[in-house]
C-alpha positions as CSV (number, residue, x, y, z in Angstrom):
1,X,5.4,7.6,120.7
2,X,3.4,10.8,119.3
3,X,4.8,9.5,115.7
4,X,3.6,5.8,116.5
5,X,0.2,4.8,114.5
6,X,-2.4,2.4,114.6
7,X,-3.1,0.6,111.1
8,X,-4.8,-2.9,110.5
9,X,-2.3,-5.4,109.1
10,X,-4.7,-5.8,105.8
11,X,-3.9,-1.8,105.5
12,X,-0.5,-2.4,105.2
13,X,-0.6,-5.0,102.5
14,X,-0.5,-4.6,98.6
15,X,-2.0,-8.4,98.4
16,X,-3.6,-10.5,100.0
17,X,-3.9,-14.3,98.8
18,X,-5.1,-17.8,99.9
19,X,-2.7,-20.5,98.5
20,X,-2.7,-23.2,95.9
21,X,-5.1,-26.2,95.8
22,X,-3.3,-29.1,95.3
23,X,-1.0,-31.7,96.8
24,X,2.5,-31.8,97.4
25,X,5.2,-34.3,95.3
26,X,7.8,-36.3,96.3
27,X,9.2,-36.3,93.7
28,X,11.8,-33.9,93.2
29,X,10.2,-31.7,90.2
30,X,9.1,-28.0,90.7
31,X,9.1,-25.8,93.3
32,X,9.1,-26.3,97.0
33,X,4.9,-26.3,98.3
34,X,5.0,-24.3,101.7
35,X,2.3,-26.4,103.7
36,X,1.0,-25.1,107.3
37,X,3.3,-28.2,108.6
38,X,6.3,-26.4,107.6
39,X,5.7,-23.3,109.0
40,X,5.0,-24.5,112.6
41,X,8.8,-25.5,114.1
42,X,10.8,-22.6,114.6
43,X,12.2,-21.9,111.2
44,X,11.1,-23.5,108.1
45,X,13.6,-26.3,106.9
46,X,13.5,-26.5,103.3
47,X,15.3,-29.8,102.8
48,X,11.8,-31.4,104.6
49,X,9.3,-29.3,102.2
50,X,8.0,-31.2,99.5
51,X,7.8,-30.3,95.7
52,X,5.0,-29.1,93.5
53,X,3.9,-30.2,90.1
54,X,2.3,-26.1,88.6
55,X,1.8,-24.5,85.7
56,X,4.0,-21.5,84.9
57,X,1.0,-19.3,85.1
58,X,0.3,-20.7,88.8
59,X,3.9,-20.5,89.3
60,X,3.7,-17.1,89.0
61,X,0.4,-16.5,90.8
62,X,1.6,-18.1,93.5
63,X,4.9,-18.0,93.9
64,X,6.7,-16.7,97.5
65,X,9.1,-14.0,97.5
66,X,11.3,-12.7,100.6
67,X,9.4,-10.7,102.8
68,X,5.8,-12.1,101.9
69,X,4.0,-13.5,105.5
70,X,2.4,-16.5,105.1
71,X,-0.3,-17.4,107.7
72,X,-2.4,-20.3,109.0
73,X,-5.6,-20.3,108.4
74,X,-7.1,-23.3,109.9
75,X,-7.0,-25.9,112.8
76,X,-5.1,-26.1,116.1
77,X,-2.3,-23.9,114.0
78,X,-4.6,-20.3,112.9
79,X,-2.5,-17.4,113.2
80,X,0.9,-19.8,112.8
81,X,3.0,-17.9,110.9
82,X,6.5,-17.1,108.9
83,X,8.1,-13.8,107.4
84,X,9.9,-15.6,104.3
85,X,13.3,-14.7,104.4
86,X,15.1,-17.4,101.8
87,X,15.4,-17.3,97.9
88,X,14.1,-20.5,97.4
89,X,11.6,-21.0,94.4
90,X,8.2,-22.0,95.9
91,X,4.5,-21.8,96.2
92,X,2.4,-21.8,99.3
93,X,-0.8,-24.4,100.0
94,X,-4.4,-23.9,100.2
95,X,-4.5,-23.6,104.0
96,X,-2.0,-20.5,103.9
97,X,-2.9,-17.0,103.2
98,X,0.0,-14.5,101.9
99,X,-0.3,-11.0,102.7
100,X,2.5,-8.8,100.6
101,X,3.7,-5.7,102.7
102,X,3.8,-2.2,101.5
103,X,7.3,-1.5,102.0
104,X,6.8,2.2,101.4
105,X,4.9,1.8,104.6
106,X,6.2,-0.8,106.7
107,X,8.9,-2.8,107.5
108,X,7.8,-6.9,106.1
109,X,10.3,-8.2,109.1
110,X,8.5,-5.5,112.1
111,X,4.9,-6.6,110.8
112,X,6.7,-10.5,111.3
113,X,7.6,-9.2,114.8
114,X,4.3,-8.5,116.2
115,X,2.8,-11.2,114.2
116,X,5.3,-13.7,116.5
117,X,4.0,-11.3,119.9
118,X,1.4,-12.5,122.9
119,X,-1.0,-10.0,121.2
120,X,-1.3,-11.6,118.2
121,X,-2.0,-15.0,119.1
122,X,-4.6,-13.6,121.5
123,X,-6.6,-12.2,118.7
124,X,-6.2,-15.3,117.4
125,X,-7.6,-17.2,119.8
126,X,-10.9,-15.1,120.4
127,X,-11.8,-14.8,116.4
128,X,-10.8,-18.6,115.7
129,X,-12.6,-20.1,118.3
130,X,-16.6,-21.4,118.8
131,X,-16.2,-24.1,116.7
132,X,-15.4,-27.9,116.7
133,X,-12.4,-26.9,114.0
134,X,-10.9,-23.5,114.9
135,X,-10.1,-21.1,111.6
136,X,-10.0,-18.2,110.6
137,X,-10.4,-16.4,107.1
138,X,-8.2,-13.3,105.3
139,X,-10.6,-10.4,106.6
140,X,-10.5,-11.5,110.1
141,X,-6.8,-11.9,110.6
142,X,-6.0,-9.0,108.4
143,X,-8.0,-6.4,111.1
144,X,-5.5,-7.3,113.7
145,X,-3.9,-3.9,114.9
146,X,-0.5,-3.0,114.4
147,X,1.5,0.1,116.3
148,X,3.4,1.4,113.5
149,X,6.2,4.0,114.4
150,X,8.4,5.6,111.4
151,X,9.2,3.7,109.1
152,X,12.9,4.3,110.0
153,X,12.5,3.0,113.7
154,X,11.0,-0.1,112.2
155,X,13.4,-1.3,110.8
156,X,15.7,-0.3,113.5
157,X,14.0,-2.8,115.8
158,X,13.7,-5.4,113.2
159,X,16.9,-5.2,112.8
160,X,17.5,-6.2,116.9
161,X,15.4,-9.0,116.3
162,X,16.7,-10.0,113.3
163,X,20.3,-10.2,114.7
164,X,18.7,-12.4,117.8
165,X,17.4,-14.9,115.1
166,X,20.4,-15.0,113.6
167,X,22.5,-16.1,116.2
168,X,19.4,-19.1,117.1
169,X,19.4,-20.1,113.2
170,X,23.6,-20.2,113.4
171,X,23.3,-22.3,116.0
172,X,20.2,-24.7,114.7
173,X,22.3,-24.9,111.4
174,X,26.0,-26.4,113.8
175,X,23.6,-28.4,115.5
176,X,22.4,-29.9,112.2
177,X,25.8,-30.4,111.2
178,X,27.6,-31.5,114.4
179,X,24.1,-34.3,114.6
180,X,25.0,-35.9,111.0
181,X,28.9,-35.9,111.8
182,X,27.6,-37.8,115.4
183,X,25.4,-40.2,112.9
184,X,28.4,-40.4,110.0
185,X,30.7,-41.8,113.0
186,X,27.8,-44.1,114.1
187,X,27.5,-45.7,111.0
188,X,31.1,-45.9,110.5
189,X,31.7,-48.0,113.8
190,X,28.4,-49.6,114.0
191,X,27.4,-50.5,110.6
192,X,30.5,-50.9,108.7
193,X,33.1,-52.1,110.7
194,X,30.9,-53.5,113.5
195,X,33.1,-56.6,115.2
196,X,31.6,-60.0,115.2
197,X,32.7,-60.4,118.7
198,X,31.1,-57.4,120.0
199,X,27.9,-58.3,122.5
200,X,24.5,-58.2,121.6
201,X,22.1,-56.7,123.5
202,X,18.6,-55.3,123.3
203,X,18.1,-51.6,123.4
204,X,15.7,-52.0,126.4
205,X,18.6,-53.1,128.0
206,X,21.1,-50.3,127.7
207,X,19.0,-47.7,129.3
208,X,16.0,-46.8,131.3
209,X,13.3,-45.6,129.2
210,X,10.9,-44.2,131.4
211,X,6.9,-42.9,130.5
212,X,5.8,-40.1,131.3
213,X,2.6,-39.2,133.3
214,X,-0.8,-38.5,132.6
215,X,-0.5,-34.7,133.7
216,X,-4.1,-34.0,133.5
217,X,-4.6,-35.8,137.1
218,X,-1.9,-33.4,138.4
219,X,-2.9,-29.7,137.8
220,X,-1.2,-26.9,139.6
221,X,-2.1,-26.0,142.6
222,X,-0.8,-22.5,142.3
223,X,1.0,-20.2,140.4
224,X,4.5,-20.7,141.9
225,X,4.6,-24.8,142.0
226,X,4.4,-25.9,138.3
227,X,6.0,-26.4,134.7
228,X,5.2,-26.4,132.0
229,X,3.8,-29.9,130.1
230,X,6.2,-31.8,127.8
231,X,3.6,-33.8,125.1
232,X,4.9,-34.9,121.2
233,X,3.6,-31.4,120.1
234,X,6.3,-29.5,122.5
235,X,8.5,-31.9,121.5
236,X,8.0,-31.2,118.4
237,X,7.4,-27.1,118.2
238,X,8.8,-26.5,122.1
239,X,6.8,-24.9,124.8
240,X,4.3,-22.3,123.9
241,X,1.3,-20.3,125.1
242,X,-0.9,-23.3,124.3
243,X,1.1,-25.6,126.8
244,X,-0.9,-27.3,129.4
245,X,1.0,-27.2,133.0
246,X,1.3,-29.4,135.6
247,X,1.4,-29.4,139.8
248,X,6.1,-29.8,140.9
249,X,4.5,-31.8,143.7
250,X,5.7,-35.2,141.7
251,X,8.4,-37.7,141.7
252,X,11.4,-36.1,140.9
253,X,12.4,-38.5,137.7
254,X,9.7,-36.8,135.4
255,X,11.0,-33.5,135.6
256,X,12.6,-32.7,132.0
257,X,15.3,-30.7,131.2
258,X,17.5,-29.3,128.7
259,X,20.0,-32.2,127.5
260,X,17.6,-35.2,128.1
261,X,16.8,-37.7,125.7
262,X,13.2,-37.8,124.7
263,X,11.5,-40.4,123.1
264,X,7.9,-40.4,121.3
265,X,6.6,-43.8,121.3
266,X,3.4,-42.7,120.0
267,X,1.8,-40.7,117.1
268,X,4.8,-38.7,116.0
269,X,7.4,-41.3,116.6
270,X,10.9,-39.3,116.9
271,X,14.0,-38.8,119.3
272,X,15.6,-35.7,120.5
273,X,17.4,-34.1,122.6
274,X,15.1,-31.7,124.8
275,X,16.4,-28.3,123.8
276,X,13.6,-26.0,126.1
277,X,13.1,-24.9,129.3
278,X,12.1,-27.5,132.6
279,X,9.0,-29.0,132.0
280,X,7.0,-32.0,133.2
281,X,7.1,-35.5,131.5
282,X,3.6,-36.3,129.8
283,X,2.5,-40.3,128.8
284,X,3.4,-41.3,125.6
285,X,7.4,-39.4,125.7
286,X,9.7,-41.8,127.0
287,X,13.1,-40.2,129.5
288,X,15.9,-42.1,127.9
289,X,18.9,-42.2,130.7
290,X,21.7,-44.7,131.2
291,X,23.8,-45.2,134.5
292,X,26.2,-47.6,132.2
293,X,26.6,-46.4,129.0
294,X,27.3,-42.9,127.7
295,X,24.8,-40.4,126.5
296,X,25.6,-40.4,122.9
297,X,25.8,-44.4,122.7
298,X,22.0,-44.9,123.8
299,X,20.8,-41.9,121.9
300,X,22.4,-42.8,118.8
301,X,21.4,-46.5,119.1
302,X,17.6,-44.9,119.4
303,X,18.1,-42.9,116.4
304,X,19.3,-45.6,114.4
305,X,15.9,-48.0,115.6
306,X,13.8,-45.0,114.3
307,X,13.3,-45.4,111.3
308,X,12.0,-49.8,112.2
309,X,9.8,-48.1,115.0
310,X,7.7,-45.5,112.5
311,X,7.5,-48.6,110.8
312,X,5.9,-51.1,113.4
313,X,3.8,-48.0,114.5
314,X,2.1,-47.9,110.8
315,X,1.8,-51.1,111.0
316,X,0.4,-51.4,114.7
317,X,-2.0,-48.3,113.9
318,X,-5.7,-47.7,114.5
319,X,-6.3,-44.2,115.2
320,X,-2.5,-43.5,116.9
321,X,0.2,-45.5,115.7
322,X,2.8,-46.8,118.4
323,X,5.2,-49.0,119.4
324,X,5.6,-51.3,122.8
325,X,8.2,-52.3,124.9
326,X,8.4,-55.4,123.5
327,X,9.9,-53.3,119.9
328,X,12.6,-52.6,122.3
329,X,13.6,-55.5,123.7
330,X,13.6,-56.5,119.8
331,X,15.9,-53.6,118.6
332,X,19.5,-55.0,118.9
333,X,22.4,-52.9,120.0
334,X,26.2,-53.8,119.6
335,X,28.1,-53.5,122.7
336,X,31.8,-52.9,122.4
337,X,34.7,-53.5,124.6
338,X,35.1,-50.4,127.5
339,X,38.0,-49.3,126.0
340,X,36.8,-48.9,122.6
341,X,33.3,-47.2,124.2
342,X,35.9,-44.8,125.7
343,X,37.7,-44.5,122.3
344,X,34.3,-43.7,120.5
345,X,33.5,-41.4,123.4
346,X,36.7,-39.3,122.7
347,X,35.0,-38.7,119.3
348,X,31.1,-38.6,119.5
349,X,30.7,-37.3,123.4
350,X,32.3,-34.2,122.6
351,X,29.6,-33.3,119.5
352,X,26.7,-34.3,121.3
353,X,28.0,-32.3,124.5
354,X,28.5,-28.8,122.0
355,X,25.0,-29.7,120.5
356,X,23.3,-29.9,124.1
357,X,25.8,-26.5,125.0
358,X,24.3,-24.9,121.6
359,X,20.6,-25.7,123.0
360,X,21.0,-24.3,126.0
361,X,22.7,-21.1,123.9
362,X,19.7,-20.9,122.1
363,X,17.2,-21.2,125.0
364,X,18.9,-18.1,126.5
365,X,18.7,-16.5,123.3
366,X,14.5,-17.3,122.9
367,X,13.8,-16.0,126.0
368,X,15.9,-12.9,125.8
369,X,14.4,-12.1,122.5
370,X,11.2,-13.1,123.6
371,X,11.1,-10.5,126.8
372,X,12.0,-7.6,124.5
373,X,9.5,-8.5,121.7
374,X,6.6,-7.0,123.0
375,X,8.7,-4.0,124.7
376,X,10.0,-2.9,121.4
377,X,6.5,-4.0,119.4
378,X,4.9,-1.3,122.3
379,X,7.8,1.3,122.2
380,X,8.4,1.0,125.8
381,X,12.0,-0.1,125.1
382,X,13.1,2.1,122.0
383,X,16.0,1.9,119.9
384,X,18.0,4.6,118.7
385,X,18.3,5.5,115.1
């Protein structure tokens, strides 16, 4: 530890930079525009990043290159924030600020590392606060303190990390692929060569959707009896230090875990299969569960209705778009005989069982790489060289 020093993160930075002014294309002409949006999930999907129309000049000034950090710099998301580790060609928006690592210094992916660590987000939270809209500008963030050993060692734990990340982005990227090859069957047997014959029913009727509670009115009581509260945001960007937690002293059905169909009604409309830790149920996320049909049939038939649902919710919206019970009993569902269900279920079960297998992979993965984070940011677990 004698060879370990303490440097601000702006003193390890060649440049520092606030992003481009302007907004984002859909249509498909430039390069990607890195918005604060895109840096919140886990890992930054660049098919969902929209395009920007920019001069080559701009281009230039403003263009992202592998190991740049980009941080938030405003909102409920400061101090959000992603080492860039693809070649793709893009720019980064006017709520991001890019700070370029000295690499004769320090390691881009170790100064990512403790930028992802309990320390961090802590500084956050006490320069960004005092204020109706929380933010924070370059100066502040950049005189966050950073333990920096030898270079050498740096990248040595990076590189621990790293291979961590790995495995969680391998298995993010089957469960992208087994989801459409679930969806490309769907379609097939639903859509194309649905049967005439086959029973309609409403999607309302094929499972129990159940809403969740309003936690607030059930705090925890203690430090041993409560989880962790499951809103459209965790749904969204999983449990975090942010995460409001709730009393265990409730009905059994709200408790959440990994492998459940979740459903947001409200705001954020979308349907997933909950890939974190146990949790509580909060109002506005529906528990999809059927005792009759299998779990891929009801959560495919919810995936299919999304895309109608965002729809009625834009159209039902005020200040928070939604949708009611009554846009479920309105969603029709195809029912096929038992034996073709148990055909299907030969097929689709078994990709929807290996992506709930993979989540629960990766869950074991977060939190092991989460516990030696700030061991190896701190040097009390070190790694040989």
């Amino acid at each position: 530890m004698s060879k370990w020093k303490e440097y601000k993160l702006s003193n390890l930075c060649i440049d520092i930079s606030y992003g481009y002014t302007q907004s984002a294309s859909i249509e498909e002409i430039g390069p990607k525009f890195l918005r604060i949006t895109d840096i919140v999930p886990n890992r930054i999907n660049w098919d969902t990043v929209p395009y920007c129309k920019i001069s080559k000049d701009n281009f230039k000034k403003y263009k992202l290159e592998i190991d740049d950090i980009v941080i938030a710099r405003t909102g409920a998301t400061t101090g959000y924030n992603k080492t860039i580790k693809d070649n793709v060609p893009s720019v980064f928006a006017s709520y991001l600020i890019r700070y370029k690592i000295n690499k004769e210094l320090a390691d881009s992916s170790f100064v990512g590392y403790n930028l992802q660590s309990n320390n961090w987000y802590d500084y956050v939270d006490a320069i960004s606060g005092g204020s109706a809209q929380p933010g924070a500008n370059a100066k502040q963030l950049g005189s966050f303190d950073i333990l920096l050993p030898p270079l050498p060692e740096q990248s040595a734990i990076a590189v621990v990390l790293s291979s961590l990340d790995d495995k969680i982005d391998l298995l993010h990227r089957q469960n992208e692929t087994l989801e459409k090859m679930a969806e490309t069957l769907f379609r097939q047997w639903f859509i194309e060569e649905a049967k005439e014959e086959w029973e309609e029913r409403s999607l309302s009727s094929i499972a129990t959707f159940l809403n969740g509670l309003a936690c607030q009115k059930y705090p925890p009581k203690n430090e041993i009896d409560k989880l962790p509260v499951l809103k459209i945001k965790e749904l969204s960007s999983g449990i975090n230090e942010s995460s409001d937690w709730a009393s265990t002293k409730i009905a059994p059905e709200y408790f959440v875990r990994n492998g459940e169909v979740i459903f947001a009604w409200s705001a954020s409309l979308m349907v997933k299969i909950w890939d974190g830790q146990d949790c509580i149920l909060n109002q506005h996320l529906f528990k999809v569960s059927s005792t009759e049909f299998p779990k891929w049939f009801i959560y495919l038939w919810c995936k299919h209705h999304l895309t109608q649902f965002i729809a009625i919710a834009k159209a039902h919206a005020t200040t928070m778009g939604h949708i009611k019970r009554g846009d479920l009993d309105a969603a029709g569902v195809s029912i096929p005989t038992a034996n073709e269900i148990t055909e299907m279920t030969h097929r689709a079960g078994p990709l929807i069982d290996r992506v709930i297998t993979n989540n629960k992979q990766i869950h074991t993965l977060t939190n092991l790489r989460n516990t030696l984070l700030p061991k190896l940011m701190s040097g009390e677990v070190r790694v040989k060289i």
